[in-house]
N, CA and C atoms as an extended XYZ file, in Angstrom:
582
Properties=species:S:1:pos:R:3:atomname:S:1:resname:S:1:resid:I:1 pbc="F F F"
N       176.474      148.062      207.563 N   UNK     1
C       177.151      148.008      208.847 CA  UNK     1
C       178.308      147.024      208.736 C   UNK     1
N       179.680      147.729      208.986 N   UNK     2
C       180.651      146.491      208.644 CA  UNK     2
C       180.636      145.982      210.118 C   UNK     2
N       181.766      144.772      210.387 N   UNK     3
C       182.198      143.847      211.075 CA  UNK     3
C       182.280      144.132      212.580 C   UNK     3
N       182.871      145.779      212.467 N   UNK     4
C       183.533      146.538      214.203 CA  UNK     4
C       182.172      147.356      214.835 C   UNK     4
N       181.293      147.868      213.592 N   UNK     5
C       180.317      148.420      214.126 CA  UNK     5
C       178.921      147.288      214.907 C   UNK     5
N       179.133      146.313      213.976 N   UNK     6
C       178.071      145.089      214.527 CA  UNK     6
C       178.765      144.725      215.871 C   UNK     6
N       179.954      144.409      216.360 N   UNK     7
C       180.451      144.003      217.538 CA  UNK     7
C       180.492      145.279      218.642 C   UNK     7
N       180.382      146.397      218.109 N   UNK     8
C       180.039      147.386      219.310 CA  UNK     8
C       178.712      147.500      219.631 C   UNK     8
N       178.147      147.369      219.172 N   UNK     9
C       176.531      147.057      218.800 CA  UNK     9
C       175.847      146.009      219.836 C   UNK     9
N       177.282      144.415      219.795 N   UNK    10
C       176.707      143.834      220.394 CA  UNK    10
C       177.293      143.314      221.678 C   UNK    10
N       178.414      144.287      221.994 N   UNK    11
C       179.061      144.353      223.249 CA  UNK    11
C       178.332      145.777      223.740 C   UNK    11
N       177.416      146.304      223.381 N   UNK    12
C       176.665      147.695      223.953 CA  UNK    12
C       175.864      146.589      224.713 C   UNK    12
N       174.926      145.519      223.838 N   UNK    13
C       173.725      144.619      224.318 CA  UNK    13
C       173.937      143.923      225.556 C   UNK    13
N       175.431      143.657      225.525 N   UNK    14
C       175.777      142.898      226.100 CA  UNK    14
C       175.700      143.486      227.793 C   UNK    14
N       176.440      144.539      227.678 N   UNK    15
C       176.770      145.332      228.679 CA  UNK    15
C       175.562      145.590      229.288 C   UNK    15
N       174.312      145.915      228.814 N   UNK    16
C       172.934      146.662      229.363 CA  UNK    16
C       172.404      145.277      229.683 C   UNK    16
N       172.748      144.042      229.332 N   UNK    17
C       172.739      142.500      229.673 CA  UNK    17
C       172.893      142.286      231.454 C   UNK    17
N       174.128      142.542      231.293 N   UNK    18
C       175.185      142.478      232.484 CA  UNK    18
C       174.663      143.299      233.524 C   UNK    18
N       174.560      144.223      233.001 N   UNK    19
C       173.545      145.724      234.451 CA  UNK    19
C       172.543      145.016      234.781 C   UNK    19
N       171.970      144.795      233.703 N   UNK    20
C       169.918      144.427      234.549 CA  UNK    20
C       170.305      143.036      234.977 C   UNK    20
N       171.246      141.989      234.802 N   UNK    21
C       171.409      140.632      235.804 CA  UNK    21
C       171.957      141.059      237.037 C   UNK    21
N       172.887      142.289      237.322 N   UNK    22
C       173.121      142.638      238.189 CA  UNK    22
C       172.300      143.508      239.553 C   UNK    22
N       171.347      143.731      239.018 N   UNK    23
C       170.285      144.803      239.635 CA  UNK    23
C       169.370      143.827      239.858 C   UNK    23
N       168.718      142.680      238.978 N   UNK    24
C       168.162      142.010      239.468 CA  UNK    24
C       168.360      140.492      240.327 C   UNK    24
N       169.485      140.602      240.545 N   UNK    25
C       169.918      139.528      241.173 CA  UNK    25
C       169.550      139.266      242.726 C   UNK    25
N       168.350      140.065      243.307 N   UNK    26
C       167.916      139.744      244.958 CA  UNK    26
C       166.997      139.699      244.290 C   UNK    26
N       166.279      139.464      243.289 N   UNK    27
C       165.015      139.525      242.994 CA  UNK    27
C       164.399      137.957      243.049 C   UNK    27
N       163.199      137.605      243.077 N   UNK    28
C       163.027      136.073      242.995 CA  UNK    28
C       162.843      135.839      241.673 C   UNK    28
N       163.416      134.618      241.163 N   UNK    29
C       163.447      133.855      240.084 CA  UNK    29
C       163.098      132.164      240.083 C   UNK    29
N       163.148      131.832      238.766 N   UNK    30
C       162.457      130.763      238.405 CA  UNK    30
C       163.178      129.344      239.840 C   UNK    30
N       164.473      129.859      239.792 N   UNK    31
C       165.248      128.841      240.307 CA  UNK    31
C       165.244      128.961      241.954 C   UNK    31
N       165.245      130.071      242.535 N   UNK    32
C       165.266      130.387      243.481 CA  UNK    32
C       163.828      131.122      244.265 C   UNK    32
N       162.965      130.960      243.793 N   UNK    33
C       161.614      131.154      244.429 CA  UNK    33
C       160.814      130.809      246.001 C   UNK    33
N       161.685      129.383      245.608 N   UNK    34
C       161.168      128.593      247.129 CA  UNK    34
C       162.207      128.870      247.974 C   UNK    34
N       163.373      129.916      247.668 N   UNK    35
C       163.840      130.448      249.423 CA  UNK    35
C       163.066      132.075      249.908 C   UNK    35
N       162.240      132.346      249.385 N   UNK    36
C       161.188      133.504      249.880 CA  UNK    36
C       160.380      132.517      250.641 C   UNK    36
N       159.878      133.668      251.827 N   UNK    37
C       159.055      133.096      252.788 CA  UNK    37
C       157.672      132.968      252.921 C   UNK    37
N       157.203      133.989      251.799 N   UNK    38
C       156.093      133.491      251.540 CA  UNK    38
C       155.563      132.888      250.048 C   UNK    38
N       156.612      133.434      249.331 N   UNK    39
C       156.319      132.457      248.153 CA  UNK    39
C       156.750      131.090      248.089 C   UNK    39
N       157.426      130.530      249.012 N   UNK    40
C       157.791      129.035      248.736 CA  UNK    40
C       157.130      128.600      248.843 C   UNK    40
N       155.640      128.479      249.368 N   UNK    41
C       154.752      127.739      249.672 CA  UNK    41
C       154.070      127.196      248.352 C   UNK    41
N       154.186      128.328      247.260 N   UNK    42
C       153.672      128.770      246.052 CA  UNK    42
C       154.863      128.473      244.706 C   UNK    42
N       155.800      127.855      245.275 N   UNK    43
C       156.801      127.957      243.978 CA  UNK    43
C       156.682      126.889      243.152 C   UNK    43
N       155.626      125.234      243.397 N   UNK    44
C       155.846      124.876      242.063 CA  UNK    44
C       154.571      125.434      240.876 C   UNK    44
N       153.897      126.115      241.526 N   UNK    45
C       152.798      126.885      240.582 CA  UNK    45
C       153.498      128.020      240.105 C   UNK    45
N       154.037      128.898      240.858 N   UNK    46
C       154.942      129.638      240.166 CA  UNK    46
C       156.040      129.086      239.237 C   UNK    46
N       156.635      128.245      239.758 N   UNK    47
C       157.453      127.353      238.754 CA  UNK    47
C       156.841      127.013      237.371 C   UNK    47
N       155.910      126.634      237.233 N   UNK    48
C       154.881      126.414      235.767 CA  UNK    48
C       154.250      127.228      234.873 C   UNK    48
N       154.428      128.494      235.521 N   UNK    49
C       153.752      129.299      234.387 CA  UNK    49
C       155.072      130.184      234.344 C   UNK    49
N       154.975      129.868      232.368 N   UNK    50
C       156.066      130.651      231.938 CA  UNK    50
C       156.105      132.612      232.333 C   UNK    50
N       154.582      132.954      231.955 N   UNK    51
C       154.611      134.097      231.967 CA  UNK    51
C       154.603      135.516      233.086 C   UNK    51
N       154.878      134.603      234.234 N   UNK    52
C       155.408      135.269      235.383 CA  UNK    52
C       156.814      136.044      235.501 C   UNK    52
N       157.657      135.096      234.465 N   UNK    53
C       159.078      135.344      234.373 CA  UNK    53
C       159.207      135.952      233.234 C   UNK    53
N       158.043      136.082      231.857 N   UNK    54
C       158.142      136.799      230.749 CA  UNK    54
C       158.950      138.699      231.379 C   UNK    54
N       159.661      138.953      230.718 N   UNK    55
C       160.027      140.328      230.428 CA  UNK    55
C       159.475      141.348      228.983 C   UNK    55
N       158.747      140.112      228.037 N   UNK    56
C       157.774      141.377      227.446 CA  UNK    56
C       157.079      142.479      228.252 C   UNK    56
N       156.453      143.596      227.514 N   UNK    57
C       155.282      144.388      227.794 CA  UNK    57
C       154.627      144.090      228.234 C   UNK    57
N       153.495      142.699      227.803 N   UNK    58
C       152.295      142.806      228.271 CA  UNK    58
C       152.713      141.949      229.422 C   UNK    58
N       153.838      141.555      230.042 N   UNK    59
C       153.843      140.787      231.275 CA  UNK    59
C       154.506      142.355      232.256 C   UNK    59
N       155.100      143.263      231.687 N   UNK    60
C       155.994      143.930      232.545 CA  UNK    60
C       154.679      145.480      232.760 C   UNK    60
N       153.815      145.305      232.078 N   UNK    61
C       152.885      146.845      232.138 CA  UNK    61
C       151.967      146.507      233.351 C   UNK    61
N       151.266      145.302      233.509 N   UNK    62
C       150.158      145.060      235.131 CA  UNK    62
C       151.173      145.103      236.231 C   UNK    62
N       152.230      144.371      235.644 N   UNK    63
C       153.525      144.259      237.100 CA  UNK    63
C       153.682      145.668      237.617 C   UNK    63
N       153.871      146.696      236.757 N   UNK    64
C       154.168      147.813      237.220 CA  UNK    64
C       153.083      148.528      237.689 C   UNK    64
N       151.997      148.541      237.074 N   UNK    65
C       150.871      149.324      238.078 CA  UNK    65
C       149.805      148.652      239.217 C   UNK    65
N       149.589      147.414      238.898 N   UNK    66
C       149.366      146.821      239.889 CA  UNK    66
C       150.740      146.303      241.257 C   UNK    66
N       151.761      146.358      240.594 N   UNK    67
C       152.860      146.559      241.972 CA  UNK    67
C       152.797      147.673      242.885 C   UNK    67
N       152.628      149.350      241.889 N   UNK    68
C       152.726      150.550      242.618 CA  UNK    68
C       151.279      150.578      243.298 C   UNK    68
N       150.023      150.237      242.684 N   UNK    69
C       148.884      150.204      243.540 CA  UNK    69
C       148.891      149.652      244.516 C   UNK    69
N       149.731      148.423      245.173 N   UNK    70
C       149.631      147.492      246.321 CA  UNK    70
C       150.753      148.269      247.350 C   UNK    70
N       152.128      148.743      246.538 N   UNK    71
C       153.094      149.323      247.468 CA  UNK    71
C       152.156      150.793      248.331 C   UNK    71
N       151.420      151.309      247.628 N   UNK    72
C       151.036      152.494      248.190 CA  UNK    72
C       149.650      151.894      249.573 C   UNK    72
N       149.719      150.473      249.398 N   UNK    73
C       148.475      150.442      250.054 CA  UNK    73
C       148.938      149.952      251.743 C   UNK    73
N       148.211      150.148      252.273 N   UNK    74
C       148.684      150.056      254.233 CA  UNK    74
C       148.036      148.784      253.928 C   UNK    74
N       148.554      147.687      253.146 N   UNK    75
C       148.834      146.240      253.422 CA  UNK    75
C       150.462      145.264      254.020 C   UNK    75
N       150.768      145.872      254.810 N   UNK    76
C       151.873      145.776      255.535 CA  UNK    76
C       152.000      143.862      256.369 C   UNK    76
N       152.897      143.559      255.773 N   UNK    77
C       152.570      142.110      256.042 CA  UNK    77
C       152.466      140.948      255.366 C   UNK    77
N       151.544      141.831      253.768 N   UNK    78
C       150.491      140.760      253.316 CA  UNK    78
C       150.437      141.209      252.155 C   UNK    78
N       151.606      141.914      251.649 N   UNK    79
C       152.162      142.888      250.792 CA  UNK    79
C       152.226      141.638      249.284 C   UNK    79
N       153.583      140.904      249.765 N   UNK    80
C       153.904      139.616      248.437 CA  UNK    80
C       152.702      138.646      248.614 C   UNK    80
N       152.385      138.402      249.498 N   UNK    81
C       150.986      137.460      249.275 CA  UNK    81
C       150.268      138.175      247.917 C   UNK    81
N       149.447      139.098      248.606 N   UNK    82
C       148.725      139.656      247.191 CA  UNK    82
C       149.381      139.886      246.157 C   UNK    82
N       150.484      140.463      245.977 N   UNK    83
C       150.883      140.502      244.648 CA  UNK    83
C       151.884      139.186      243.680 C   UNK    83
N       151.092      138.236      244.814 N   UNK    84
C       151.707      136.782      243.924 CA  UNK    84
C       150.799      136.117      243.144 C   UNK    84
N       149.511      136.346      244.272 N   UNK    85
C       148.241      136.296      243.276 CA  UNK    85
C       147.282      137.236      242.615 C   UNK    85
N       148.238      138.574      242.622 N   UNK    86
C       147.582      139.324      241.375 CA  UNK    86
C       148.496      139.485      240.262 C   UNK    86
N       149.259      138.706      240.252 N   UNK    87
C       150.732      138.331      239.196 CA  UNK    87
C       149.830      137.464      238.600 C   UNK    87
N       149.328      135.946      239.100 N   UNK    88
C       149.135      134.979      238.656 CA  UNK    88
C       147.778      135.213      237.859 C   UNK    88
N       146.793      136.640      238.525 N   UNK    89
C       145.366      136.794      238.055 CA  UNK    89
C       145.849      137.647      236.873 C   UNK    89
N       146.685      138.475      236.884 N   UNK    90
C       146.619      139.746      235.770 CA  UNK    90
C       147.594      138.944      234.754 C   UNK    90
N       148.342      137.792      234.714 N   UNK    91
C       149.655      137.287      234.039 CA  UNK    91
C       150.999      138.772      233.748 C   UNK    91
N       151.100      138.942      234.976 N   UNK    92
C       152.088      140.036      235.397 CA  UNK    92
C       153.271      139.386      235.518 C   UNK    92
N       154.732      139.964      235.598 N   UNK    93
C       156.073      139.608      235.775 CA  UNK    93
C       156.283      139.389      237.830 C   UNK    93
N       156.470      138.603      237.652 N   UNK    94
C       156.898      138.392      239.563 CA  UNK    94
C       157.508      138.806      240.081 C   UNK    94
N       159.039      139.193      239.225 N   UNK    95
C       160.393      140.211      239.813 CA  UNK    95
C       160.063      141.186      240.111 C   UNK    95
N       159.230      142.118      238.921 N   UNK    96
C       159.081      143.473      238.457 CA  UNK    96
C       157.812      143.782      240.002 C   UNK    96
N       157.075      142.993      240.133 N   UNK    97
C       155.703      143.067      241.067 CA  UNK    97
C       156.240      143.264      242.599 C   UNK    97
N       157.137      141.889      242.966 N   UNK    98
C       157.766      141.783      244.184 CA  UNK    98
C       158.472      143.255      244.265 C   UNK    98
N       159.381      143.460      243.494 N   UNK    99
C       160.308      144.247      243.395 CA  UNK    99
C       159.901      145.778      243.918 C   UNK    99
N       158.517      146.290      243.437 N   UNK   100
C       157.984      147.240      243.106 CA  UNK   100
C       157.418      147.108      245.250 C   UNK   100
N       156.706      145.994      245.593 N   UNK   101
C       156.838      146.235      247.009 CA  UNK   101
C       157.607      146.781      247.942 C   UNK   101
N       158.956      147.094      247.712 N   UNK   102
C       159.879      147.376      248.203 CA  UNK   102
C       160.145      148.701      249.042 C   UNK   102
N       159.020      149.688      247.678 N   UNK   103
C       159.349      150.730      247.741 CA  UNK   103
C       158.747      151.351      249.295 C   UNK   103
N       157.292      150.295      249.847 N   UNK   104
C       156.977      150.718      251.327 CA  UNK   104
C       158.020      149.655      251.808 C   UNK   104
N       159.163      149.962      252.663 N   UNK   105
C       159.874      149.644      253.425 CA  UNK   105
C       159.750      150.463      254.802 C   UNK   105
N       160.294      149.549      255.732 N   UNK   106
C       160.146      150.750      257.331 CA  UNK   106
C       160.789      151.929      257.203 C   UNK   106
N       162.023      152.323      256.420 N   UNK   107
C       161.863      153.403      256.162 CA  UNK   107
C       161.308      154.894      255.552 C   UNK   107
N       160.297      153.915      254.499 N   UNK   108
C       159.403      155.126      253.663 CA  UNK   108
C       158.217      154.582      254.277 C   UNK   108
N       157.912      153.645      255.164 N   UNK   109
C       156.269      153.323      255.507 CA  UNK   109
C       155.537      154.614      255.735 C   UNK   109
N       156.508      155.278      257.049 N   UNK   110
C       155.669      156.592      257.475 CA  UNK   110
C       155.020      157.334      256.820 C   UNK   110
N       156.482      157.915      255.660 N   UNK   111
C       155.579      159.059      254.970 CA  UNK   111
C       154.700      158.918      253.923 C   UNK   111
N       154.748      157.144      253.674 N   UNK   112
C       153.545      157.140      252.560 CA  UNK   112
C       152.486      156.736      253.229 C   UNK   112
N       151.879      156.225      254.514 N   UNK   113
C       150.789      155.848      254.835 CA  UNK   113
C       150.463      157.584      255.351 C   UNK   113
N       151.325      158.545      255.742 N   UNK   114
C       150.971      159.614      256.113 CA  UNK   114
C       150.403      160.231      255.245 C   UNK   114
N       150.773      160.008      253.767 N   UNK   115
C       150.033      161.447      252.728 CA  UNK   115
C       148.976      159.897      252.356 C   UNK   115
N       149.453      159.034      252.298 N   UNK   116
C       147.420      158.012      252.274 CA  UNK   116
C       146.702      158.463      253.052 C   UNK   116
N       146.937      158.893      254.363 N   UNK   117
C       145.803      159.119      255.217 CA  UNK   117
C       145.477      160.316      254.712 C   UNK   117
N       145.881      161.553      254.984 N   UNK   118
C       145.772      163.291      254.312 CA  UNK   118
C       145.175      162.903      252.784 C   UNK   118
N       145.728      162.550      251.937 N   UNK   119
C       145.001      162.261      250.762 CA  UNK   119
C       143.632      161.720      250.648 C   UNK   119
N       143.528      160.427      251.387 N   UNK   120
C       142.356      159.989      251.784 CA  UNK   120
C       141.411      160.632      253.003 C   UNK   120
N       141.586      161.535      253.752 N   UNK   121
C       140.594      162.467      254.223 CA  UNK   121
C       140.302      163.368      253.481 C   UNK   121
N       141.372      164.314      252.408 N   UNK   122
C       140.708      164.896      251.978 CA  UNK   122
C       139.698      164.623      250.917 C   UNK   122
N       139.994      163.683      250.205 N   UNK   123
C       139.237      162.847      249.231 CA  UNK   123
C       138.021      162.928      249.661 C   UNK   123
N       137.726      161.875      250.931 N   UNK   124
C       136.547      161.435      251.649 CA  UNK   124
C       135.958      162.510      251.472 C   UNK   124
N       136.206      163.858      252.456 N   UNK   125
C       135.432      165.031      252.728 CA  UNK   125
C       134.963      165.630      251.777 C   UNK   125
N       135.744      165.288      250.088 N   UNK   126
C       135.157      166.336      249.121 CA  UNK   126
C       134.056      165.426      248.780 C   UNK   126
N       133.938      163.917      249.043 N   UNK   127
C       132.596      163.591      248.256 CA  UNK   127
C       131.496      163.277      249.789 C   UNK   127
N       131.794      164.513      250.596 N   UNK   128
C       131.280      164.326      251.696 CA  UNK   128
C       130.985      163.108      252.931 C   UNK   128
N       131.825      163.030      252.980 N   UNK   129
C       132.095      162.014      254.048 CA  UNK   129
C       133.010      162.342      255.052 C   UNK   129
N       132.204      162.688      256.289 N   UNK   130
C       132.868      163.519      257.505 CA  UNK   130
C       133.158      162.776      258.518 C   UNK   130
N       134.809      162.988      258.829 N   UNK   131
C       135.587      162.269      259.360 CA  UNK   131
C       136.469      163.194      261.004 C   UNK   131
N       136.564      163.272      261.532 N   UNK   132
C       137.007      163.673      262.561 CA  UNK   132
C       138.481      162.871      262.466 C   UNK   132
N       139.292      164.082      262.246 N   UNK   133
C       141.045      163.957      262.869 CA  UNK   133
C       141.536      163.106      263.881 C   UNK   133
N       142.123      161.711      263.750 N   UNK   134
C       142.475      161.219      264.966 CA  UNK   134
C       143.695      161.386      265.784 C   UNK   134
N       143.207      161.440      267.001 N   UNK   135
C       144.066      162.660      267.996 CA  UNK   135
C       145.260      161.951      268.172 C   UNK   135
N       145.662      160.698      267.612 N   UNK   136
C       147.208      160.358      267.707 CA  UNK   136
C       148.089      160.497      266.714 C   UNK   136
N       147.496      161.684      265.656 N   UNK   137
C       147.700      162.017      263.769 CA  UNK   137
C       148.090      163.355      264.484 C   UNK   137
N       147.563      163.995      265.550 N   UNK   138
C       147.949      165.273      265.560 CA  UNK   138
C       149.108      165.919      266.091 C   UNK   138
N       149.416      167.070      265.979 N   UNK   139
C       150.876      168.062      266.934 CA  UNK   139
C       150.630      168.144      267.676 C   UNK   139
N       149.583      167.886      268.642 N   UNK   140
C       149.382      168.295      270.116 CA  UNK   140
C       149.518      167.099      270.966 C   UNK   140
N       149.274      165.928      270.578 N   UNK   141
C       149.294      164.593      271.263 CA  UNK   141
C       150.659      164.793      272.396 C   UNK   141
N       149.721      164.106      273.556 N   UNK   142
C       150.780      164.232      273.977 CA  UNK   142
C       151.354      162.011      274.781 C   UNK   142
N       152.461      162.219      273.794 N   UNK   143
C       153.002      160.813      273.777 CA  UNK   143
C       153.457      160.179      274.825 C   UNK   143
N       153.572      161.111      275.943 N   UNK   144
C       154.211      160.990      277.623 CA  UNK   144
C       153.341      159.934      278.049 C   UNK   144
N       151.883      160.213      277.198 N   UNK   145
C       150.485      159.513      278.315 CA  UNK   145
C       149.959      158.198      277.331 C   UNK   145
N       151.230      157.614      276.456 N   UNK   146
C       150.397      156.859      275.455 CA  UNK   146
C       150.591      155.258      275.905 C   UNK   146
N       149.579      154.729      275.823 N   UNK   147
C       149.245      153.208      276.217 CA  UNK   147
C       149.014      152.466      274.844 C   UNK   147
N       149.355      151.108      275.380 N   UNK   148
C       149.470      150.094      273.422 CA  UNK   148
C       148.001      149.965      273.643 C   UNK   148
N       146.929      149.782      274.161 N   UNK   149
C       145.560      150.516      274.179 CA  UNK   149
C       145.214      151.273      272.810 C   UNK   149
N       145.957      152.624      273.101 N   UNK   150
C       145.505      153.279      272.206 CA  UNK   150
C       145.669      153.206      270.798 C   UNK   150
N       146.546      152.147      270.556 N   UNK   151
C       146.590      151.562      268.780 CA  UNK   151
C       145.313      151.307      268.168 C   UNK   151
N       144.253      151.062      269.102 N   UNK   152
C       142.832      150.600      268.754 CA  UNK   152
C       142.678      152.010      267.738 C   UNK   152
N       142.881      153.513      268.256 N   UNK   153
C       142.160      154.103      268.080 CA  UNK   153
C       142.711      154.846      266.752 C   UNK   153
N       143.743      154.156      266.332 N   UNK   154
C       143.958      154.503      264.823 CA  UNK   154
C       143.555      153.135      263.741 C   UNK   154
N       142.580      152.499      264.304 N   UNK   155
C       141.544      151.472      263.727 CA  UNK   155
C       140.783      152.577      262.437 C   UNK   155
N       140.495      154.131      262.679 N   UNK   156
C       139.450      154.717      261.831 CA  UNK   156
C       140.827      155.264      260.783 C   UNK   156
N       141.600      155.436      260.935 N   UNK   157
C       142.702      156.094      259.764 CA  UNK   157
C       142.898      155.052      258.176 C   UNK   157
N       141.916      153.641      258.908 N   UNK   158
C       142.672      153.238      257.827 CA  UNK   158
C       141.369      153.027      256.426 C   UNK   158
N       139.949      153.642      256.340 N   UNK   159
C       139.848      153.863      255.120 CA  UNK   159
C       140.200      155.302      254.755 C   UNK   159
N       140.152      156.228      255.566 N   UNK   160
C       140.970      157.384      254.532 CA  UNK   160
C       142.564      157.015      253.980 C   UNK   160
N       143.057      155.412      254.225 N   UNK   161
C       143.993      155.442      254.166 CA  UNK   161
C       144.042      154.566      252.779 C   UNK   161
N       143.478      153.716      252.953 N   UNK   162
C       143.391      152.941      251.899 CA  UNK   162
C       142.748      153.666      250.870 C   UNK   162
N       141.419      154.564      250.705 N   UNK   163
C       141.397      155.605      249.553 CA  UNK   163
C       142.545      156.375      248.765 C   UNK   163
N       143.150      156.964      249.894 N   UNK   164
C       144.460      157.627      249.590 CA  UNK   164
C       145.317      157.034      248.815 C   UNK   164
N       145.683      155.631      249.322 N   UNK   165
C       146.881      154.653      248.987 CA  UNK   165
C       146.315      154.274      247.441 C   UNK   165
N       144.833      154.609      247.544 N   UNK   166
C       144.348      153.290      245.871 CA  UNK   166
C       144.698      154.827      245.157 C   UNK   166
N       144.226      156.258      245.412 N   UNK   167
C       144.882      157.215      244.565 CA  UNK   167
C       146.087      157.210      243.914 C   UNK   167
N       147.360      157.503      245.006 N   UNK   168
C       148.121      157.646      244.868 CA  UNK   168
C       149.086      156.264      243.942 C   UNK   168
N       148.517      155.252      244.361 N   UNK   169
C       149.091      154.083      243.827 CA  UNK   169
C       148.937      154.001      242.275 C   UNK   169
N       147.276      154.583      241.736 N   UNK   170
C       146.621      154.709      240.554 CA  UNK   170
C       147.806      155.224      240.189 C   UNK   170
N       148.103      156.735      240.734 N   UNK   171
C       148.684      157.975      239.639 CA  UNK   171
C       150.204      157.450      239.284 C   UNK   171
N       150.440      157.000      240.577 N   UNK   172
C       152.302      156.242      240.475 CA  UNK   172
C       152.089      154.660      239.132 C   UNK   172
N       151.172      153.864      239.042 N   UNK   173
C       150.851      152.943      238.469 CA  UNK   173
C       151.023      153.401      236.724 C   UNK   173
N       150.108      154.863      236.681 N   UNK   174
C       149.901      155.311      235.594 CA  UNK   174
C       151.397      155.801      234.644 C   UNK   174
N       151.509      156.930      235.391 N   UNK   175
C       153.250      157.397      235.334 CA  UNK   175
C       154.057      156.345      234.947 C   UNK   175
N       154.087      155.077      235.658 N   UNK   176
C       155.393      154.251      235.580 CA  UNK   176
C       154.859      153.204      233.725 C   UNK   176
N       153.785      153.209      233.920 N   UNK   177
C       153.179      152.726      232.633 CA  UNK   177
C       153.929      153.488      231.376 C   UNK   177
N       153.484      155.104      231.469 N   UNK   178
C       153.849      155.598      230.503 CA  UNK   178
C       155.549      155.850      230.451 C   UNK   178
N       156.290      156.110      231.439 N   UNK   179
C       157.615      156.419      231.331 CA  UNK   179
C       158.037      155.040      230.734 C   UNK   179
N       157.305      153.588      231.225 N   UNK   180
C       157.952      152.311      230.634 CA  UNK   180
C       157.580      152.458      229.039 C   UNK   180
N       156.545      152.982      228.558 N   UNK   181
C       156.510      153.164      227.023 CA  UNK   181
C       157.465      154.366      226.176 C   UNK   181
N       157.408      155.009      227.128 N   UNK   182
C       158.115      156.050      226.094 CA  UNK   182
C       160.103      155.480      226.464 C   UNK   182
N       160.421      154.843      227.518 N   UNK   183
C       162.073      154.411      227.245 CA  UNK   183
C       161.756      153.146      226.507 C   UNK   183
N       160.511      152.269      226.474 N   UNK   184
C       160.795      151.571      225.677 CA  UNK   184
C       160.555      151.597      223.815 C   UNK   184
N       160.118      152.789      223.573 N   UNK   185
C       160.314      153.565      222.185 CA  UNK   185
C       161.791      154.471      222.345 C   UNK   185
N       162.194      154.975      222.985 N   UNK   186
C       163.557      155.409      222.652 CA  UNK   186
C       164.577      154.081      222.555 C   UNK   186
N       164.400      152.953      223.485 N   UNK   187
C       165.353      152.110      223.461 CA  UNK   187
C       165.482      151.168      221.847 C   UNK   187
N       163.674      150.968      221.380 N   UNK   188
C       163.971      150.161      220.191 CA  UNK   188
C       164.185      151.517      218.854 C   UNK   188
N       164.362      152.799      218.874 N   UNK   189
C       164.809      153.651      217.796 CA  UNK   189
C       166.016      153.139      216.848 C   UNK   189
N       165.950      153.076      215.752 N   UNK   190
C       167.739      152.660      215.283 CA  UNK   190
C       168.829      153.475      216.383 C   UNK   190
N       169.790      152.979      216.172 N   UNK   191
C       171.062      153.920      216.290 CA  UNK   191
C       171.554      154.353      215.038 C   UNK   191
N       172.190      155.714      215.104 N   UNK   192
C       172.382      156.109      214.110 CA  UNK   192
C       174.024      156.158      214.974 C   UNK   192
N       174.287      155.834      213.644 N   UNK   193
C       176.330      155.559      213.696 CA  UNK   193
C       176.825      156.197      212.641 C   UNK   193
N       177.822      157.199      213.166 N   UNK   194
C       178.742      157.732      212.505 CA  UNK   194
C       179.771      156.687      211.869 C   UNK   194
């Protein structure tokens, strides 16, 4: 490899450098931890362990499926709590974990606690466990007559919901595992240079 090919080589590195500081730059880091609102409470313990901030494998593979298992779960609230201390229990990446919460935002909350619940009834029912439809889940409700009362009564949605959510979170957990192994075998392949 002469002189021009090593410097494209390492202005390529450079560049895929520059993207991922850029993408991760709302993310929390070593330096900036204690302006999150619920991790500041937690940042000089986070501050001390190196391997929160590791970007190897074995810090970036629990981050990713234990992140997608918690995003899928109707823990709304209490979301980065747990996954600060299942970062700290599994020695997972903190960016990659936080980051991965994101994905239930108020705009996707609906439709993923919606196929948790459907997923998790049907689940329930196949290993027999009979559940009755709650009538504020259905097309007929009628919303003209609804009182903050009746929030009680989607109290029962939430273990078909949380079944659902630990499914779906599994299969998304699994997936993101393997797609992170197989780009990270295409990424370390030689390059082959003309």
């Amino acid at each position: 490899m002469n002189s021009t090919e090593s410097q494209e080589a390492q202005e390529l590195r450079f560049k895929r450098i520059r993207r991922l500081k850029r993408w991760m730059r709302p993310l929390p880091r070593r330096s900036n931890i204690h302006n999150y609102p619920v991790l500041k409470w937690f940042a000089e313990t986070a501050y001390k362990r190196a391997y929160l901030w590791s970007f190897k494998g074995k810090a970036i593979k629990p981050a990713l499926f234990w992140g997608m298992v918690i995003s899928f779960s109707p823990l709304v609230g209490i979301q980065m709590l747990i996954v600060f201390f299942l970062a700290l229990f599994t020695r997972a990446n903190l960016p990659v974990i936080v980051a991965l919460q994101w994905i239930s935002n108020p705009f996707t909350m609906g439709p993923i606690y919606f196929a948790d619940y459907k997923i998790g009834r049907i689940l329930l029912e196949l290993a027999g466990f009979k559940s009755k439809k709650n009538p504020l889940l259905s097309s007929e409700y009628d919303w003209s007559n609804f009182k903050l009362n009746d929030l009680w009564e989607l109290l029962d949605t939430f273990p078909p919901m949380f079944v659902g959510g630990a499914v779906i979170g599994v299969f998304f957990g699994v997936i993101s595992i393997f797609s992170y192994n197989v780009l990270a075998k295409l990424y370390k392949k030689p390059q082959i240079t003309k």
